[in-house]
DSSP file (Angstrom, degrees, kcal/mol; ACC not computed):
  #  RESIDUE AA STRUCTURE BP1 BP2  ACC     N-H-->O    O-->H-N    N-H-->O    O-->H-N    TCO  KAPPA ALPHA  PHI   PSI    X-CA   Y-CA   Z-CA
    1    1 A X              0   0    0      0, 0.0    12,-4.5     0, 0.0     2,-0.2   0.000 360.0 360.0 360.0 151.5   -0.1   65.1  -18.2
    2    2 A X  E     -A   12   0A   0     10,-0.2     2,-0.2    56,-0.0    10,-0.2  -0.465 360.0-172.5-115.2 176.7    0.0   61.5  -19.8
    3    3 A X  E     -A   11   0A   0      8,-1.2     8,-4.1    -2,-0.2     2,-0.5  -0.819  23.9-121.3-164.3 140.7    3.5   59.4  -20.0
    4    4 A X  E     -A   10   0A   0     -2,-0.2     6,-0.3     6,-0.2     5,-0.1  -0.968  28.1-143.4-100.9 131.5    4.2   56.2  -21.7
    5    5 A X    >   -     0   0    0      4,-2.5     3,-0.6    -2,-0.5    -1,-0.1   0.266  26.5 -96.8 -26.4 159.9    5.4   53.8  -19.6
    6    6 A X  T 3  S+     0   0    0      1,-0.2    -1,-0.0     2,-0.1    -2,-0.0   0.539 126.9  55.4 -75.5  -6.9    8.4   50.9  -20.3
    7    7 A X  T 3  S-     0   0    0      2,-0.3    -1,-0.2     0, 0.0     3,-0.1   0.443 122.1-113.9-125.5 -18.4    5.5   48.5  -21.0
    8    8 A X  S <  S+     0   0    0     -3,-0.6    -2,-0.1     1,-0.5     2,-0.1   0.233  76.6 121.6 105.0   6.5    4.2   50.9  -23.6
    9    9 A X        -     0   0    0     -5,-0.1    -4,-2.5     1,-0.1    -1,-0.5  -0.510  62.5-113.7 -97.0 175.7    0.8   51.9  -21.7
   10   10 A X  E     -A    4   0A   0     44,-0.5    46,-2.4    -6,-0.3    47,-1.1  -0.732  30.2-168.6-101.5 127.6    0.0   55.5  -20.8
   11   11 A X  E     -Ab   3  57A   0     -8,-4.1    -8,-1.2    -2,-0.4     2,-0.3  -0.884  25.1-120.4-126.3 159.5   -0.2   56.6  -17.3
   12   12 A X  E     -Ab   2  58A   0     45,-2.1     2,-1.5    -2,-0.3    47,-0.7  -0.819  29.9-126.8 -97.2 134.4   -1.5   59.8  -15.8
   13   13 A X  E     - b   0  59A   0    -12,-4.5     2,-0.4    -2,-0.3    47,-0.2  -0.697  33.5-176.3-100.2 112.7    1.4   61.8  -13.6
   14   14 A X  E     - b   0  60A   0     45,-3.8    47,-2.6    -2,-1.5     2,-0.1  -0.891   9.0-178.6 -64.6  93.4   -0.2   62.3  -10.3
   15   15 A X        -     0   0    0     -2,-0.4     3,-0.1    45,-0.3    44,-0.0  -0.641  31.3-129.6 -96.8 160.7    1.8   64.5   -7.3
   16   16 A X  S    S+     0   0    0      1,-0.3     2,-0.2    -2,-0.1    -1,-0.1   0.500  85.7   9.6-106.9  -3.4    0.3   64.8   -4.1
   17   17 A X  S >> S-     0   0    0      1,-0.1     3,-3.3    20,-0.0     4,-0.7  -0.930  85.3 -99.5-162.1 168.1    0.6   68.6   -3.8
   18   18 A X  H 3> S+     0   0    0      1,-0.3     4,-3.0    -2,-0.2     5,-0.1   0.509 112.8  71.0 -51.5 -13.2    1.7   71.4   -6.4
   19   19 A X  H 3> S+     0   0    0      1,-0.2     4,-1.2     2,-0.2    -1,-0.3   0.810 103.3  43.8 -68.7 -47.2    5.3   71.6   -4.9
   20   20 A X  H <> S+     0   0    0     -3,-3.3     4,-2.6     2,-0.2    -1,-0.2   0.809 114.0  46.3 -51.8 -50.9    5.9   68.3   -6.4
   21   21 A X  H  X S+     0   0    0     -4,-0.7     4,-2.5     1,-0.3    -2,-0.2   0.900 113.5  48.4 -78.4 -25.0    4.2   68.9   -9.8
   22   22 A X  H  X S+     0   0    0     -4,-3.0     4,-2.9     2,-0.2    -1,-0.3   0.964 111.8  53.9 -73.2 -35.2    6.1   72.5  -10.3
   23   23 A X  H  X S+     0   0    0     -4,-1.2     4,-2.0     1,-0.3    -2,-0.2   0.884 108.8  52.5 -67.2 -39.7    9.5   70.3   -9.2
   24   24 A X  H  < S+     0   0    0     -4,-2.6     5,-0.3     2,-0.2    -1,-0.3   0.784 107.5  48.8  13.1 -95.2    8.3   68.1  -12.0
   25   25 A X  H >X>S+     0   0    0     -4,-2.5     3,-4.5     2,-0.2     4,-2.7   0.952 108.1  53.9 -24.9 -84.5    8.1   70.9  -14.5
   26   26 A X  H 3<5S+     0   0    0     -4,-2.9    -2,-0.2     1,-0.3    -1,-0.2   0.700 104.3  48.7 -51.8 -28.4   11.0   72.1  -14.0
   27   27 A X  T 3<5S+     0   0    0     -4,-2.0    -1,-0.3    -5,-0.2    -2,-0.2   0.427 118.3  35.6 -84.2   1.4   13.0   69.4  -14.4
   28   28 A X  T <45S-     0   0    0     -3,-4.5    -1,-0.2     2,-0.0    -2,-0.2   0.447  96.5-131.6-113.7 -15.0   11.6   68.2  -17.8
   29   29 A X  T  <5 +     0   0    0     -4,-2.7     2,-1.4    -5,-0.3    -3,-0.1   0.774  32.8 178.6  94.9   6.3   10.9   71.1  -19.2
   30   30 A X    > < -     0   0    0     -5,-0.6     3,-0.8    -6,-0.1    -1,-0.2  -0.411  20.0-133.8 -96.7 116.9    8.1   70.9  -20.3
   31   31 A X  T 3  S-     0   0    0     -2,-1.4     3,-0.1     1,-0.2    -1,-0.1  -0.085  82.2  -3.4 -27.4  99.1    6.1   74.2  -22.4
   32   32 A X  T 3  S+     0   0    0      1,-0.3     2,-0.4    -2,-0.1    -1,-0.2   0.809  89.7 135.8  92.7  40.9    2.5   75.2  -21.6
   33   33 A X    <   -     0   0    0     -3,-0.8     2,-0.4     2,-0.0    -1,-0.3  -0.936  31.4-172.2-120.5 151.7    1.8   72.5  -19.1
   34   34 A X        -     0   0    0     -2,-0.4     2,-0.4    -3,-0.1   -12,-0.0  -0.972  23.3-116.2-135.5 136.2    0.0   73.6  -15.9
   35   35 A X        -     0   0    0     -2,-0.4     2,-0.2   -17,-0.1   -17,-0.1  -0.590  29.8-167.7 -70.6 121.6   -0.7   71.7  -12.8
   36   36 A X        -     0   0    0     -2,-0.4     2,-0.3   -18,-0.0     0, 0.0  -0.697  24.9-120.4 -98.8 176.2   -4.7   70.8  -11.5
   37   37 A X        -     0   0    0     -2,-0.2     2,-0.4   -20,-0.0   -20,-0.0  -0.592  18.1-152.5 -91.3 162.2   -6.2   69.4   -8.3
   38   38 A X        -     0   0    0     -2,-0.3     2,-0.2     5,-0.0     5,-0.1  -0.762  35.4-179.5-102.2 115.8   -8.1   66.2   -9.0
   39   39 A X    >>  -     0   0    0     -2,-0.4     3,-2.6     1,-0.0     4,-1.2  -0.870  43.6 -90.2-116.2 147.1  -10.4   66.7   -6.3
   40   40 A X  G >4 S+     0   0    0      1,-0.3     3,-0.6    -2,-0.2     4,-0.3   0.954 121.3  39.1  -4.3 -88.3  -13.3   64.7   -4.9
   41   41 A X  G 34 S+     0   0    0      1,-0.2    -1,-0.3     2,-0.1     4,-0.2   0.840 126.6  36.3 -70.3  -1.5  -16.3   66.4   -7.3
   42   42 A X  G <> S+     0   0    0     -3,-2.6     4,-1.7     1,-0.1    -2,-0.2   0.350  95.3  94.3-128.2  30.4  -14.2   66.6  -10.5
   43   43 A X  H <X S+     0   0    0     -4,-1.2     4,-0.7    -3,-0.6    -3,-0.1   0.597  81.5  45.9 -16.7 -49.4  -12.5   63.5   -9.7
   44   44 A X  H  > S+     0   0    0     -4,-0.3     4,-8.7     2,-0.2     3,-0.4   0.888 112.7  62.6-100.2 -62.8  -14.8   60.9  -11.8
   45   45 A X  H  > S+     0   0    0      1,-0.3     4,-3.9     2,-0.2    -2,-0.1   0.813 102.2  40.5  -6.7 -65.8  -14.4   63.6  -14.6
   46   46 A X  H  X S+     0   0    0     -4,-1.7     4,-2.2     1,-0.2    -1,-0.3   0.805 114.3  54.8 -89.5 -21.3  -10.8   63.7  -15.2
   47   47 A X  H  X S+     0   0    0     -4,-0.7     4,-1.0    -3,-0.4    -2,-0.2   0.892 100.5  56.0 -86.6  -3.0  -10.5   59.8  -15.0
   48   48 A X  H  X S+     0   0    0     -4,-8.7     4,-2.8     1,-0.2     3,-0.3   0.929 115.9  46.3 -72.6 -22.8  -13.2   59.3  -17.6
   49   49 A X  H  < S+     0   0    0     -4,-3.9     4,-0.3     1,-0.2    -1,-0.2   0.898 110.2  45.5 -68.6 -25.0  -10.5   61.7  -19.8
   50   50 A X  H  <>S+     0   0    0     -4,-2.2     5,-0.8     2,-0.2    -1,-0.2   0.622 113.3  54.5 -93.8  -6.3   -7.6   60.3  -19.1
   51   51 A X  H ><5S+     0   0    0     -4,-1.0     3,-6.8    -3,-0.3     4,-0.2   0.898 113.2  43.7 -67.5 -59.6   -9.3   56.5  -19.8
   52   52 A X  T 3<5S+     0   0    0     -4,-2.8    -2,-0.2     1,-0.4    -1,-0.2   0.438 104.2  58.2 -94.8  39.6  -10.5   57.5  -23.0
   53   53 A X  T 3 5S-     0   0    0     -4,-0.3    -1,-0.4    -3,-0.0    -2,-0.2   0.246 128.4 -95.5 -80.0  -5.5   -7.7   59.0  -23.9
   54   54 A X  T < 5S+     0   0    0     -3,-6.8     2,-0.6     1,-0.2   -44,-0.5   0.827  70.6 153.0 103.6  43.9   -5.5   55.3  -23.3
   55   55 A X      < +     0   0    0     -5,-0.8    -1,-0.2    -4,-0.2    20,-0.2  -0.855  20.7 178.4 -94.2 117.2   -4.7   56.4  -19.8
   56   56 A X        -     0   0    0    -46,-2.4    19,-1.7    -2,-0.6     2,-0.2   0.833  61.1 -30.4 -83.2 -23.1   -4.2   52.6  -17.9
   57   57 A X  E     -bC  11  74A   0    -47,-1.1   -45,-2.1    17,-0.2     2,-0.3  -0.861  65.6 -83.4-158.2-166.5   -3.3   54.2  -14.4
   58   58 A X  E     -b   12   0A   0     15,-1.8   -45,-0.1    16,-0.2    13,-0.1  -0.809  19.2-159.2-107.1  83.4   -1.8   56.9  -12.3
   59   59 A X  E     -b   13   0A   0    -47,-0.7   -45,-3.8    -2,-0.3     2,-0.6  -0.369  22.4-157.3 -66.7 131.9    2.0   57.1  -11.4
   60   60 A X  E     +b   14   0A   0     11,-1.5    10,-1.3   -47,-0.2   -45,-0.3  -0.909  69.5   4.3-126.8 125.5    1.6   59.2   -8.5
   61   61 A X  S    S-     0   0    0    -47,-2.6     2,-0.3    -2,-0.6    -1,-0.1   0.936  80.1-175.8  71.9  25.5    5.2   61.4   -7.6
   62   62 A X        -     0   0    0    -48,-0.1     2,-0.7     7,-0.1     7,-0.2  -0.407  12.2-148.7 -82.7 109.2    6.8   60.0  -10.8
   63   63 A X  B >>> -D   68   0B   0      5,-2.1     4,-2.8    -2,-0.3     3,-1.4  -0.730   6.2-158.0 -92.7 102.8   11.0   61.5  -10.7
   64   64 A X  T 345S+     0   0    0     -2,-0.7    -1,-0.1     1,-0.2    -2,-0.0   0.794  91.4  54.0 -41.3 -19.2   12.4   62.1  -14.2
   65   65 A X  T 345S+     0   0    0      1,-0.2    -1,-0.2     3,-0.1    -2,-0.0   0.912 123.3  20.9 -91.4 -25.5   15.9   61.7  -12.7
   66   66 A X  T <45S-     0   0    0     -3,-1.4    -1,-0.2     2,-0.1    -2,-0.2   0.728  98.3-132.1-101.1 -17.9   15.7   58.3  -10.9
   67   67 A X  T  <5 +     0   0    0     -4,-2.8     2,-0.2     1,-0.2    -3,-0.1   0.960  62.7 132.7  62.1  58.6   12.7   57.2  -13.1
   68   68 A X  B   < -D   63   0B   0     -5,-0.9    -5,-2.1    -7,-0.1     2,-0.3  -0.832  47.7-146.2-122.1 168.6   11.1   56.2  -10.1
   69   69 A X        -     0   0    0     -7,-0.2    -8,-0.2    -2,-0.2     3,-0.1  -0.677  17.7-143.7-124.3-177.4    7.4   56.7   -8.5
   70   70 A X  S    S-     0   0    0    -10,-1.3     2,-0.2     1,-0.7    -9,-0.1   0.752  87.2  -8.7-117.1 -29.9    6.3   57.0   -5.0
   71   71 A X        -     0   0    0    -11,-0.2   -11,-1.5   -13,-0.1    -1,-0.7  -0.860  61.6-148.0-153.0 167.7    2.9   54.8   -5.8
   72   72 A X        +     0   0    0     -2,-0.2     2,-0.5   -13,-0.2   -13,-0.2  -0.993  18.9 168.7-129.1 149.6    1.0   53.3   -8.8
   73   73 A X        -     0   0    0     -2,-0.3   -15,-1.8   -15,-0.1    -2,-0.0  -0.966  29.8-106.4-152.1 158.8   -2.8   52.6   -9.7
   74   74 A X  B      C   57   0A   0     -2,-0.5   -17,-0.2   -17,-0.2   -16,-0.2  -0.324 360.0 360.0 -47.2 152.8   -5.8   51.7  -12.2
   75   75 A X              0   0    0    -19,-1.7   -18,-0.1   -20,-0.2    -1,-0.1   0.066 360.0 360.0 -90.1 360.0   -8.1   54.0  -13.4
């Protein structure tokens, strides 16, 4: 899942295990979206989608309710 950012760019939301990403879900709401692993082999993969889709980084643990993150990065 992509988000735009305060700054107007697009980030990818990154948790670091599914517990996170379901807490996520629930709490936006949001319809027909399903968590993956980004693993080692399909790593490279999913950042070359989320680049050329306008993805500028990762917001990793990103909480709708404090609109906070735990980390950030490039792709």
């Amino acid at each position: 899942m992509m988000a735009k950012a305060g700054d107007d760019a697009a980030y990818v939301l990154g948790f670091k295990n599914v517990v996170k990403a379901r807490q996520f879900l629930t709490a936006t709401e949001v319809e027909g979206a399903e968590p993956r692993m980004i693993v080692r082999g399909n790593r490279e993969e999913m950042y070359r989608i989320a680049r050329s889709a306008g993805a500028a980084g990762v917001l990793v643990d990103y909480d709708p309710g404090t609109q906070k993150y735990a980390a950030a990065s490039a792709l």
